[in-house]
Backbone as numpy.savetxt, mean C-alpha at the origin, in Angstrom:
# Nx Ny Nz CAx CAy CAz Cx Cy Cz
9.93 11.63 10.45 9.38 10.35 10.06 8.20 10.58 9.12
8.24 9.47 8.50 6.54 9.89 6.98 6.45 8.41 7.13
4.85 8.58 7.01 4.31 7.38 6.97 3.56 7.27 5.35
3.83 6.17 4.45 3.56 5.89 3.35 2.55 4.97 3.55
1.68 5.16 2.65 0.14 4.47 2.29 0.14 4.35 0.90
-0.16 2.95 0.20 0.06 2.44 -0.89 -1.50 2.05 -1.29
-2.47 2.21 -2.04 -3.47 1.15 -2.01 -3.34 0.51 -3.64
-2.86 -0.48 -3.52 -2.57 -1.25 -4.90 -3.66 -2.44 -4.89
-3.41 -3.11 -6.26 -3.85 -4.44 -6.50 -3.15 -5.72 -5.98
-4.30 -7.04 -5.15 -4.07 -7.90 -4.14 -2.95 -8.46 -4.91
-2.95 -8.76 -6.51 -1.66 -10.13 -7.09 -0.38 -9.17 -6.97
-0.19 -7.36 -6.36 0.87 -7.40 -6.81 1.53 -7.06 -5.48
0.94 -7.48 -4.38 1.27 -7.51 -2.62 2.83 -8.16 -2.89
3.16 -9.19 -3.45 4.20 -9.92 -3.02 5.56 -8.95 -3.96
5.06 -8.50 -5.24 6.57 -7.85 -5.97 6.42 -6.79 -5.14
5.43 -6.07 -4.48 5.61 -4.64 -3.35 6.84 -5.17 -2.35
6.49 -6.22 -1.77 6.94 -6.36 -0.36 7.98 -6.52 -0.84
8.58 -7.23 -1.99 10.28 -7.79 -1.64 10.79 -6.59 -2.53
10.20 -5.38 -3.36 10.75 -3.93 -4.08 11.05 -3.45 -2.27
9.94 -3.22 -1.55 10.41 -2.45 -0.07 11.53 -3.12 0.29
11.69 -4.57 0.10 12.95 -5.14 1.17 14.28 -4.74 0.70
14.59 -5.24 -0.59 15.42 -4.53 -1.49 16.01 -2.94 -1.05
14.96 -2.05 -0.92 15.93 -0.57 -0.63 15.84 -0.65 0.74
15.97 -2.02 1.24 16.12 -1.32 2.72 15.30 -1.69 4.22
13.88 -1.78 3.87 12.63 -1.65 4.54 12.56 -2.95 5.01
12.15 -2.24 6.35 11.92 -4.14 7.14 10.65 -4.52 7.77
9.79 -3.33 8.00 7.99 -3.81 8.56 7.32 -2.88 7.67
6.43 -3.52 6.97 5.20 -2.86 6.49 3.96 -3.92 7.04
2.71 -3.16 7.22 1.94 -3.39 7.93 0.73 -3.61 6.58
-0.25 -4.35 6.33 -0.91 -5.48 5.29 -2.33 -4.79 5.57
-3.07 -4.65 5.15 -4.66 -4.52 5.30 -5.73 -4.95 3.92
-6.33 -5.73 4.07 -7.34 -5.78 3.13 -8.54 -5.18 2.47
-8.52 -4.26 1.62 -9.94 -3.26 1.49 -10.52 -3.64 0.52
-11.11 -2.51 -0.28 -12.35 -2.44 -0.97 -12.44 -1.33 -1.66
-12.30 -1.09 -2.63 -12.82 0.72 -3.18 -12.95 0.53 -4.95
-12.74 1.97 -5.12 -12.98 2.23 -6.79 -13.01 3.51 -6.70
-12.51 3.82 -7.64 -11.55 5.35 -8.40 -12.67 5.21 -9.70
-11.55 5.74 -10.57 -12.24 5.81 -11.93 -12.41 4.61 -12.25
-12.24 3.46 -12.04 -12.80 2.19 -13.26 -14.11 1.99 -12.58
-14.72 2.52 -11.61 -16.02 2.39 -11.04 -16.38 1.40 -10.87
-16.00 0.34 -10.73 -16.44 -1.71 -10.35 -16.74 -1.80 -12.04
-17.58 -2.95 -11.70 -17.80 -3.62 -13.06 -19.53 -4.53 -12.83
-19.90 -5.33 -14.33 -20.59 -5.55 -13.66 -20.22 -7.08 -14.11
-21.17 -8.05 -13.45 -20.67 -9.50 -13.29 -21.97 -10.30 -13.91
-21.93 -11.39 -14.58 -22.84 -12.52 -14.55 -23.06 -13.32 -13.58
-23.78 -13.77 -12.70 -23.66 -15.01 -12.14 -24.81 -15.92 -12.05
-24.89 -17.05 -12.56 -26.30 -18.07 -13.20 -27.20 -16.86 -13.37
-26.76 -16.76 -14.49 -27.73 -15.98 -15.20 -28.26 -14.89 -15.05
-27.70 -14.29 -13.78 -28.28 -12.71 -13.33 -27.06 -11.90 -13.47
-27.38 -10.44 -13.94 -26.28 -9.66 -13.88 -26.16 -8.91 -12.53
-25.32 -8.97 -12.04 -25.36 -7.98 -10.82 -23.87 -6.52 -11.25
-23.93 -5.64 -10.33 -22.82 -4.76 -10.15 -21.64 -4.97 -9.21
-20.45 -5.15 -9.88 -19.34 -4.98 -8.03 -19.04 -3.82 -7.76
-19.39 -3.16 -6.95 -19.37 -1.71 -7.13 -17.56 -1.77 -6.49
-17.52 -2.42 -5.04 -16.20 -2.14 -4.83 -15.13 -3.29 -5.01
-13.95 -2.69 -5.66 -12.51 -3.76 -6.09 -12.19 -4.58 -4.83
-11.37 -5.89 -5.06 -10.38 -5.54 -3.77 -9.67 -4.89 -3.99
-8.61 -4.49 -3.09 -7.18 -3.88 -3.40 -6.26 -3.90 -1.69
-5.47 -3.62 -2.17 -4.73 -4.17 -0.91 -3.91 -2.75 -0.33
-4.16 -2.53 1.28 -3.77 -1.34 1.57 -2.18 -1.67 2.43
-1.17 -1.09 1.85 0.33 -1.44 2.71 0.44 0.14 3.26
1.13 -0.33 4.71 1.26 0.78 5.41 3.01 0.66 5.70
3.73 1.90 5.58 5.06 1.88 5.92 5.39 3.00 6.60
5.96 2.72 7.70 6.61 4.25 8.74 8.01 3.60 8.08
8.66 5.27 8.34 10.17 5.05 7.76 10.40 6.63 8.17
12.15 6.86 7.85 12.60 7.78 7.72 12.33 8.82 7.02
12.87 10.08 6.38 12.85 10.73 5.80 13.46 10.60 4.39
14.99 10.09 4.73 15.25 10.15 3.89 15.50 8.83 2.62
14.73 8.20 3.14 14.02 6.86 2.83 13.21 6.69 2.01
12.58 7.99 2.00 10.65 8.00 1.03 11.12 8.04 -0.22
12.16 8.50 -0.73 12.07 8.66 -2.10 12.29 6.96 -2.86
13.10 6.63 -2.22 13.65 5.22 -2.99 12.17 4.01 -2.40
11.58 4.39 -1.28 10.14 3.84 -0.72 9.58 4.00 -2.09
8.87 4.84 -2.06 7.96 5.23 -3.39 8.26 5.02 -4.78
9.39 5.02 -5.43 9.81 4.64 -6.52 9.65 2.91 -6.54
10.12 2.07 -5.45 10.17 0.72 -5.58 8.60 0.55 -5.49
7.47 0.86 -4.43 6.10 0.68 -4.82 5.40 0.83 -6.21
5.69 2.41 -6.85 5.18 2.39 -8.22 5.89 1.82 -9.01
6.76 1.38 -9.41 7.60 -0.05 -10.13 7.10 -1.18 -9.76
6.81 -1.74 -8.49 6.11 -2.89 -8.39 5.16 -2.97 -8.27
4.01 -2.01 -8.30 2.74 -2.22 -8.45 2.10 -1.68 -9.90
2.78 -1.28 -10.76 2.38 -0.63 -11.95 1.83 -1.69 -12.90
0.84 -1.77 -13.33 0.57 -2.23 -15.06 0.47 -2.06 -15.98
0.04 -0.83 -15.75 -0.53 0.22 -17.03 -2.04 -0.04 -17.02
-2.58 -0.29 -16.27 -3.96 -0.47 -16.72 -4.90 0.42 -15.41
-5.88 0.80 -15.59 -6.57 1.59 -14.56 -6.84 0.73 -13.58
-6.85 1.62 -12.26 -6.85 0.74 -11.35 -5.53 0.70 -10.35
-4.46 0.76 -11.05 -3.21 -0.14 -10.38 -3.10 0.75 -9.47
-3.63 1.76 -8.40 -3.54 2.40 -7.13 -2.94 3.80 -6.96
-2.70 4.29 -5.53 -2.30 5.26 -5.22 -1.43 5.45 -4.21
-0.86 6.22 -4.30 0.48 6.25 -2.79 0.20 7.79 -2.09
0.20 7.74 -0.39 -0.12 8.55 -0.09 1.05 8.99 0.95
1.70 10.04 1.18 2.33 10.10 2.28 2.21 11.85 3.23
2.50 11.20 4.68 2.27 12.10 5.41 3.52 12.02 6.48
2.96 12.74 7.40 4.07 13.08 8.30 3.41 12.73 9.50
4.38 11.62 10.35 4.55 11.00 11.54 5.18 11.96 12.75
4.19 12.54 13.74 4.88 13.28 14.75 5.83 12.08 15.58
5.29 11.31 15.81 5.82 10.32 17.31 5.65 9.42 16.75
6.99 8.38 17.08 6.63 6.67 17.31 7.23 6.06 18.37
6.49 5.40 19.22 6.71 4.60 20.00 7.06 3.25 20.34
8.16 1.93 20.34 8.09 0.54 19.97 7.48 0.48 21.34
6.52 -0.22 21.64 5.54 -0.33 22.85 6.88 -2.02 23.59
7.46 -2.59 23.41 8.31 -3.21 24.23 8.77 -3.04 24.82
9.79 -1.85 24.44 10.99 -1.31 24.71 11.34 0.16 25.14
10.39 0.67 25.04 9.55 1.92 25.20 10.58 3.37 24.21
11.28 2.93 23.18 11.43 3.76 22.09 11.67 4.51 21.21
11.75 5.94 21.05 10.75 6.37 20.47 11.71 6.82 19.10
10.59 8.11 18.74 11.32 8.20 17.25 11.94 7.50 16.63
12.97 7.82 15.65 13.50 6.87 14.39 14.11 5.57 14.86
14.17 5.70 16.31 14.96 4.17 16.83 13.44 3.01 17.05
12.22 3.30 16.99 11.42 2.57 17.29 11.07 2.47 15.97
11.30 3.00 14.77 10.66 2.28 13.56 11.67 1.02 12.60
């Protein structure tokens, strides 16, 4: 099992989710963050004062899946989250020892 970590931009949450549904994928898990890579924030006007945003939003998707799953996973994320412009995120993946569906009690590839 590999667990995929996406941290993209919030407008492009919705072409992510239905690229995952498309090859397949049926729970990804949503989180809301905060960060900056290289475009380093920006800075802002507001009545008349300049301030800094140091951190973006960006939107963190979490996906457990198979193995042999990740490749067509990851290709549909960077296709639907791409712009070309700095910023548009990163994909991270690792390796899932155990999963458990806590209902039904589980485990491995039958609980994801």
């Amino acid at each position: 099992m590999k667990k995929i970590e996406a941290i993209i931009k919030p407008f492009k949450l919705d072409e992510v989710k239905e690229a995952l549904q498309e090859v397949g994928l049926q729970g990804i898990t949503v989180i809301e963050a905060k960060g900056f890579g290289r475009q380093k924030g920006h800075t802002e006007l507001y009545r008349g004062a300049e301030y800094v945003v140091d951190f973006l939003p960006k939107v963190k998707v979490e996906v457990i899946l198979a193995e042999d799953q990740v490749d067509a996973a990851v290709e549909a994320i960077q296709k639907a989250a791409q712009t070309g412009r700095i910023g548009d995120g990163k994909i991270f993946i690792s390796t899932i020892e155990q999963a458990i569906r806590i209902r039904t009690g589980e485990t491995g590839n039958d609980a994801i």
